[in-house]
C-alpha positions in Angstrom: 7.1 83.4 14.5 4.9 81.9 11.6 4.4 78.5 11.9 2.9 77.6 8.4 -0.7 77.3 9.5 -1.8 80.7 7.7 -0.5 79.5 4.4 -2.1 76.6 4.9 -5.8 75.9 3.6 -8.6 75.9 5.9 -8.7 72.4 5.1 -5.1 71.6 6.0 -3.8 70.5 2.5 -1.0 72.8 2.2 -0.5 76.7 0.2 -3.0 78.6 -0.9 -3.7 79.4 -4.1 -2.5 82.8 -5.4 -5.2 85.6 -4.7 -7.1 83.1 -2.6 -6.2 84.9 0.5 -7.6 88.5 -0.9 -10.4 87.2 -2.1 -11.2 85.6 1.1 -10.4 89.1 2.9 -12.5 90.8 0.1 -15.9 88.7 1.2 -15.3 89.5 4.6 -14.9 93.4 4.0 -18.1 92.9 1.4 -20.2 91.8 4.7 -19.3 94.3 6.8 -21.8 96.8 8.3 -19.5 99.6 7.2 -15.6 100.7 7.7 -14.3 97.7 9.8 -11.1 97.2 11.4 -8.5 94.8 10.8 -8.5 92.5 14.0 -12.6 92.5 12.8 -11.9 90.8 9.4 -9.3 88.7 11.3 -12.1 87.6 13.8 -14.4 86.6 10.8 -11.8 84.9 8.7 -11.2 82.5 11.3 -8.4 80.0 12.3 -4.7 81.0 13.0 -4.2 83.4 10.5 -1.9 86.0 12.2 -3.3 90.1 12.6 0.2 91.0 11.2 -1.0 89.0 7.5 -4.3 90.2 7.4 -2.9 93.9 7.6 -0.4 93.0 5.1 -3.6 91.4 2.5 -5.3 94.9 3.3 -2.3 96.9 2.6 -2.0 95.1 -0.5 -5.5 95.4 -1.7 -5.2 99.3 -0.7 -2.6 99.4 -3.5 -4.6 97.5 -5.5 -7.3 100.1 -5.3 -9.6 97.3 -3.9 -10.5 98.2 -1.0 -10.4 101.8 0.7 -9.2 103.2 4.2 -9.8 105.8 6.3 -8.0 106.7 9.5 -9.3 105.7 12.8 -7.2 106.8 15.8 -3.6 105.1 14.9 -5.3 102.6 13.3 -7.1 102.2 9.7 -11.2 101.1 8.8 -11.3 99.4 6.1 -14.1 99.2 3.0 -14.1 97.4 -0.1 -14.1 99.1 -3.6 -14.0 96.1 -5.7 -15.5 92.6 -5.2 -13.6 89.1 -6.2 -14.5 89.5 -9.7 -13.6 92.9 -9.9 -10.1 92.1 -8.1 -9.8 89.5 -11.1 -10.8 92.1 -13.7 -8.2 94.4 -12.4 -5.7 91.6 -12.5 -6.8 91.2 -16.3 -6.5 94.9 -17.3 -2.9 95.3 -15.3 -2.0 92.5 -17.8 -3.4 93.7 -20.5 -1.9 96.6 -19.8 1.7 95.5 -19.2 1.8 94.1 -22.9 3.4 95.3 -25.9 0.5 93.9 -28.2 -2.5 94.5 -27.0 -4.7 93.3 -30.0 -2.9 90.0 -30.2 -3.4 89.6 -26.6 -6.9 90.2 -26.9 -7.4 88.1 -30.1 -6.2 85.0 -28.3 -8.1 85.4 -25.3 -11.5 85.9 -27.4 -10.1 82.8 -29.4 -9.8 80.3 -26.6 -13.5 81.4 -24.7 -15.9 78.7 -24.7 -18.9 79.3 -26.2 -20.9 80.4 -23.3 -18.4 82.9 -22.6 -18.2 84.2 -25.8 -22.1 84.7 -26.1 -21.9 86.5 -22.5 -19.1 88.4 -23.6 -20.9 89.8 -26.7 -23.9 90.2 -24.9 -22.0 92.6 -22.1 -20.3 94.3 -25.0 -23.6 95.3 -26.7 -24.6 96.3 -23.5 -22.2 98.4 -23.0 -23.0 100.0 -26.5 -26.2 100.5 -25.8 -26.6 101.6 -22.1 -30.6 102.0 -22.6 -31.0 98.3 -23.2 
């Protein structure tokens, strides 16, 4: 039976936020020596959170095509693919994706960037013009 303290916060102060969880499990999986299995993210994430959730979060990021699995007896090792920015970049394209109008989508986003991001943004894009740079 759950009793609330895995959707808690480490700190106590109630639900996590959305992705918090996966991006928690995806730091755990990017220290690993290699393929790990679940109950060893589970050790390394700490407190109460309950084997059956963690397999659920891997499952999850499986589909997600964040992480990668490969059998091990009746059980699964795990590896990440992704990292928590890439998880956040595949969260951008699926919406990007899912939308009628792309350009308009697009043009608002580059709208609202600060500064800062719109220089790195340009910069990565010119980058990724010119790969020799």
């Amino acid at each position: 039976m759950v009793d609330g303290t895995e959707k808690a916060n480490p700190d106590g102060r109630g639900r996590r936020r959305q992705g918090e969880l996966e991006m928690q499990v995806l730091s755990v999986l990017g220290s690993a020596p290699g393929p790990v299995a679940a109950a060893w993210v589970q050790k390394r994430l700490g407190g109460n959170l309950a084997y059956t959730t963690v397999i659920t979060i891997l499952t999850r990021l499986y589909a997600k095509k964040a992480v990668a699995r490969t059998r091990a007896g009746r059980s699964f090792e795990w590896t990440p693919v992704a990292d928590g920015a890439g998880l956040v970049a595949m969260r951008m394209r699926k919406l990007l994706d899912n939308q009628k109008d792309r350009d308009a989508v697009l043009s608002s986003f580059v709208s609202s960037l600060s500064s800062h991001d719109e220089q790195l943004l340009r910069s990565l894009l010119n980058e990724a013009d010119d790969p020799e740079r």
